[in-house]
C-alpha positions in Angstrom: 92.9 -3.5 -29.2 93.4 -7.2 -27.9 91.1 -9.8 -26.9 93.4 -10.8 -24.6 96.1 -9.4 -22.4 98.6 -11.6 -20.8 101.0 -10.5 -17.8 104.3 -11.7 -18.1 106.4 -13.5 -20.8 107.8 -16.5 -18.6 107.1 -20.4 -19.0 103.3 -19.8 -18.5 102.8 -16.3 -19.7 104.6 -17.6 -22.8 102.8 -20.9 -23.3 99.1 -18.6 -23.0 100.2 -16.1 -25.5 100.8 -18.8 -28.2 97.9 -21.1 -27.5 95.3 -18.1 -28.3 97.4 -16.8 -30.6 97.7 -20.2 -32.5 93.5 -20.5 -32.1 93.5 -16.9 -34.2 92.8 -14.7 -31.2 94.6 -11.5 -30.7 97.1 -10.9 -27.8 98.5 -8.4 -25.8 101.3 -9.5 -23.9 102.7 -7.1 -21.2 106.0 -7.4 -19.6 108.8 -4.8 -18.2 110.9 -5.6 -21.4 108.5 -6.1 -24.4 109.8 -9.5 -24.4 107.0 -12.5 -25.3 106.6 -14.9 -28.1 106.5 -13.6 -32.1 103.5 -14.1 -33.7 101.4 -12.0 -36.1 98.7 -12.1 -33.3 101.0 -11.4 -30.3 101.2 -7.4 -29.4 104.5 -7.0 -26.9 104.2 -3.9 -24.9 107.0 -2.5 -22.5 105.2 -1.6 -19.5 104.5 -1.9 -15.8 102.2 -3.9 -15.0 102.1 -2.9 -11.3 100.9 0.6 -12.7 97.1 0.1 -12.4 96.6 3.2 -15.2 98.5 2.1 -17.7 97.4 -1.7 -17.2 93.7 -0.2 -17.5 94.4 1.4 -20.6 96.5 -1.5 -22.4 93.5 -4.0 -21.3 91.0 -1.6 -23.0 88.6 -3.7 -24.7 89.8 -6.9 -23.4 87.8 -10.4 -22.7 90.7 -11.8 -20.5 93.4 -10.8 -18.2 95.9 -13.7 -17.3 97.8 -13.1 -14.6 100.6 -14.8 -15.2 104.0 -13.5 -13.2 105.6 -14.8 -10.9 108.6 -12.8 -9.5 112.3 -15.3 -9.6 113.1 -14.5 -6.5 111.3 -15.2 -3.2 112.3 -12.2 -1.5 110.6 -10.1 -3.4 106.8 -11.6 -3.5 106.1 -8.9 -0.7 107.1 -6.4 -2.7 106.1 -7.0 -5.9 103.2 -9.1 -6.0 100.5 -7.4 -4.0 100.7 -4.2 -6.5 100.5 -6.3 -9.4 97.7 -8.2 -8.0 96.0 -4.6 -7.4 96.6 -3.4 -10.9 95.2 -6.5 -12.4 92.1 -6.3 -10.1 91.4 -2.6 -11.6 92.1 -3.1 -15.2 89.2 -6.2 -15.1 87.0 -4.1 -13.3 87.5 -0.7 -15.3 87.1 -3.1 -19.1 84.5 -5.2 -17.8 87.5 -8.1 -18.4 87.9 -12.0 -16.7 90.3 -12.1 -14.6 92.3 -15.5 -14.6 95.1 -15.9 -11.9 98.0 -18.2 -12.0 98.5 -20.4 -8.6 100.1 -22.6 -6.8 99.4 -24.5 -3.8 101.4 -22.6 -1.4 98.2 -21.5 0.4 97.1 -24.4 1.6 100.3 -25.2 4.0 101.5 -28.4 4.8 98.5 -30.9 4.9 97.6 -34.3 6.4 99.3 -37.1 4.1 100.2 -34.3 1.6 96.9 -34.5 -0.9 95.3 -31.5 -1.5 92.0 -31.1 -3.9 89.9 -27.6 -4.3 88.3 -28.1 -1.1 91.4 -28.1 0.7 91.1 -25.5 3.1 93.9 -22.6 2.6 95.7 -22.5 6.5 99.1 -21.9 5.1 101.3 -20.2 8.4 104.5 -19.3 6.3 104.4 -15.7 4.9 104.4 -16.7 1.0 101.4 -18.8 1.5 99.6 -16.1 3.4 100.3 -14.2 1.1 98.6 -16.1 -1.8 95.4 -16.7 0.6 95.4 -12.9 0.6 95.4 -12.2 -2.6 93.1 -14.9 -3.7 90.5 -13.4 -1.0 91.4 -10.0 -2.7 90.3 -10.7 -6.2 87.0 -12.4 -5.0 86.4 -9.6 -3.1 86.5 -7.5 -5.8 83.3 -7.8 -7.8 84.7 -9.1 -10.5 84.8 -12.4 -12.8 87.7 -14.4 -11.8 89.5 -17.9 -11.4 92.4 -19.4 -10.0 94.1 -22.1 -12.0 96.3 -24.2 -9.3 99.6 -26.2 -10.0 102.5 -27.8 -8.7 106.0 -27.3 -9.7 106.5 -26.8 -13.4 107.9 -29.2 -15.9 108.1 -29.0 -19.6 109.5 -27.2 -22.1 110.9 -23.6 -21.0 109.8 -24.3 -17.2 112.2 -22.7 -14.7 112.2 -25.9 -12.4 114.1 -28.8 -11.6 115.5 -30.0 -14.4 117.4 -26.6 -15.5 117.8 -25.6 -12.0 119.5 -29.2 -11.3 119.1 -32.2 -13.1 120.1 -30.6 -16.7 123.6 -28.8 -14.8 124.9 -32.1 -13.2 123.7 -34.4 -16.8 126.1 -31.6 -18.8 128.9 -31.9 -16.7 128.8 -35.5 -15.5 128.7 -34.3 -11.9 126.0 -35.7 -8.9 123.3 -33.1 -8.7 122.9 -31.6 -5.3 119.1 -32.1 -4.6 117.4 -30.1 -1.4 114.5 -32.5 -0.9 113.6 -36.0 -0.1 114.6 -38.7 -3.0 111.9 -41.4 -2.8 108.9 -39.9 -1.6 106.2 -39.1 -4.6 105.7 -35.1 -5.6 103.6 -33.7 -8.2 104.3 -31.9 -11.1 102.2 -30.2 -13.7 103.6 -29.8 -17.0 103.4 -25.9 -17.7 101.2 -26.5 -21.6 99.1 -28.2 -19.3 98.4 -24.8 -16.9 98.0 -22.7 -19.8 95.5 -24.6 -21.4 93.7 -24.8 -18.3 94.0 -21.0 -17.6 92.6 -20.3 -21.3 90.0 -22.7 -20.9 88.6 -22.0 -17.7 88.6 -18.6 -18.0 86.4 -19.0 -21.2 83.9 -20.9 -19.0 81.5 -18.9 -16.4 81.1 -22.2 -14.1 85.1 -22.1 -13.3 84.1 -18.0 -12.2 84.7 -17.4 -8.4 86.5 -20.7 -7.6 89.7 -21.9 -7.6 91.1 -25.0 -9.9 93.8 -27.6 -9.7 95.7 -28.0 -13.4 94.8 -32.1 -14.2 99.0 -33.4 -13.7 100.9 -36.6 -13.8 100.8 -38.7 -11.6 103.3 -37.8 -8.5 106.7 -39.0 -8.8 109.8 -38.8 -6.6 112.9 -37.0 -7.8 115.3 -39.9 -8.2 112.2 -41.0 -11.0 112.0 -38.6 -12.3 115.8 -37.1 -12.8 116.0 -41.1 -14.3 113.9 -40.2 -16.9 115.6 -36.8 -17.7 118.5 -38.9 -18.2 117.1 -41.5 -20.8 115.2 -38.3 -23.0 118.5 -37.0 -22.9 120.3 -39.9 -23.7 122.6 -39.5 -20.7 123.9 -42.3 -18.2 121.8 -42.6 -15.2 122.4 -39.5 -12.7 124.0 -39.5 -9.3 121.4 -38.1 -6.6 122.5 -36.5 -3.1 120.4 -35.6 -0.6 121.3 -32.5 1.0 120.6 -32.6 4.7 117.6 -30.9 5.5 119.4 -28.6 8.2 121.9 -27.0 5.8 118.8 -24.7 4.3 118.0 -24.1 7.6 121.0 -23.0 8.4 122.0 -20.9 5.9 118.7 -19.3 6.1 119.6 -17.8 9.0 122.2 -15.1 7.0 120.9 -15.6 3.8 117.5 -14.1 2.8 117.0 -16.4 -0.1 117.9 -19.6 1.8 115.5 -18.4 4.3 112.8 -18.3 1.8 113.4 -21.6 0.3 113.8 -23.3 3.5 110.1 -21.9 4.4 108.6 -24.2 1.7 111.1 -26.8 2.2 108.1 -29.0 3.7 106.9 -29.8 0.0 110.3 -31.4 -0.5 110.4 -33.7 2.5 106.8 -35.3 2.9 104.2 -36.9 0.2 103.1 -33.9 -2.0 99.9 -34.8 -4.3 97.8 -32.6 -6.1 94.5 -34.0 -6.9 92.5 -32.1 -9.8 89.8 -34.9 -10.4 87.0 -32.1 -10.0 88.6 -29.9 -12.8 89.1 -33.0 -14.8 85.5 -34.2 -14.8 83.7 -30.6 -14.8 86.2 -29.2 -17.8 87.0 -32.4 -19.5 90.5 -31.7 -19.3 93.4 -33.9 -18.9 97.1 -34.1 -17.9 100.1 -34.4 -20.5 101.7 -38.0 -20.1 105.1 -37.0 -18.2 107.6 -38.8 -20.3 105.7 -36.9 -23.5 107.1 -33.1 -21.3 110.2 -34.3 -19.8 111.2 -35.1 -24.1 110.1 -32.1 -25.1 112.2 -30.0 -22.3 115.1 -32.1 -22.6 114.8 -31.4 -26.4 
């Protein structure tokens, strides 16, 4: 029996997983694989998550739930995330457990001058934000203690993001990296230690219950700033940047699911994107990792 039971071994799921274990606390981490982080403390288990039985019995006895996957690929949120979302609802219910959610800010739409806090209201009109809005309204519907721990795009060390998506190809092979987004306008990042430490710790505090949190992050950067400092951590020669012209997205999105799906979010990308967590900062005490201290550590 685990204190905790953690869904999904990726950068966060990962990163949750060896923060309690590391504090002593036992772990059950859950993934289709029985992948996840070796510890002493960390319990892998093989399973589907999306099957609200078997997620009830592996949470027996649990404290915690994190919620912590997020499916690769956009075009299959539809399909995959609303069972998993049921599931996790009935295994807190059924044990009694916390319920602590991974987010993003995908609900909340584009918004006047692109800063969004906890109060910002959730009027999202593309599908993957509705769909997050739904969900959210789901598990407070449910009767159950629960949080929502909000970041931006993730940095740091085993993040699926920008720099392995991009920068790190084009530094490797000396190449300009092809980026899909405006160069100079400012975008926030949170640094993915940072969103599991905020997870753990608002989930281990009943006034964070039945609200949703922004993860404290650097301040927002543009891309060409922040691909220069991938370069200098990794000791490379400053990076060529080219824009790709918003319409080619677009455009291929119109035979190619995936496109499509990126090219619905594509607003983040193009417009002044600032997540402001100063209420979680001041209620929780919490704090954001400098950014050159996470782009080192996932360079190295």
């Amino acid at each position: 029996m685990a204190k905790h039971v953690v869904l999904g071994a990726g950068s966060i799921g990962t990163n949750v997983a060896r923060l309690l274990a590391g504090r002593g606390e036992s772990v059950r981490i859950v993934t289709r694989s029985g992948s996840g982080p070796e510890h002493p403390l960390v319990d892998r288990v093989a399973a589907d998550a999306s099957d609200p039985s078997r997620l009830t019995e592996l949470a027996r006895g649990a404290e915690v739930i994190y919620h912590c996957v997020n499916p690769p690929s956009y075009t299959t949120w539809e399909r995959l995330l609303p069972p998993l979302q049921t599931a996790a609802i009935a295994a807190a219910r059924a044990n009694d457990a916390i319920l602590a959610l991974t987010g993003g800010l995908y609900a909340y739409g584009p918004q006047p001058g692109g800063r969004m806090d906890e109060h910002t209201p959730m009027t999202a009109a593309g599908r993957k934000g509705r769909l997050r809005r739904r969900m959210w309204e789901q598990a407070l519907a449910a009767g159950i203690r629960t949080v929502e721990v909000r970041g931006s795009d993730f940095i740091g060390k085993g993040a699926n993001g920008i720099y392995p998506l991009f920068i790190k190809p084009a530094l490797e092979k000396g190449r300009p990296a092809w980026i899909a987004g405006h160069l100079d306008v400012p975008h926030s990042f949170t640094v993915n230690g940072d969103m599991a430490r905020a997870l753990v710790a608002l989930a281990a505090d009943d006034r964070a219950w039945g609200r949703a949190w922004h993860v404290p992050s650097p301040p927002a950067v543009t891309i060409r700033d922040l691909a220069r400092r991938y370069a200098v951590a990794a000791g490379k020669s400053p990076l060529k940047l080219v824009q790709m012209p918003r319409f080619v997205m677009r455009a291929a999105g119109l035979v190619v699911p995936a496109a499509r799906e990126v090219a619905e979010m594509d607003y983040q990308w193009y417009a002044p994107f600032h997540l402001d967590a100063t209420k979680t900062a001041e209620t929780f005490g919490l704090s954001a990792t400098d950014l050159d201290t996470a782009v080192r550590d996932e360079v190295g």
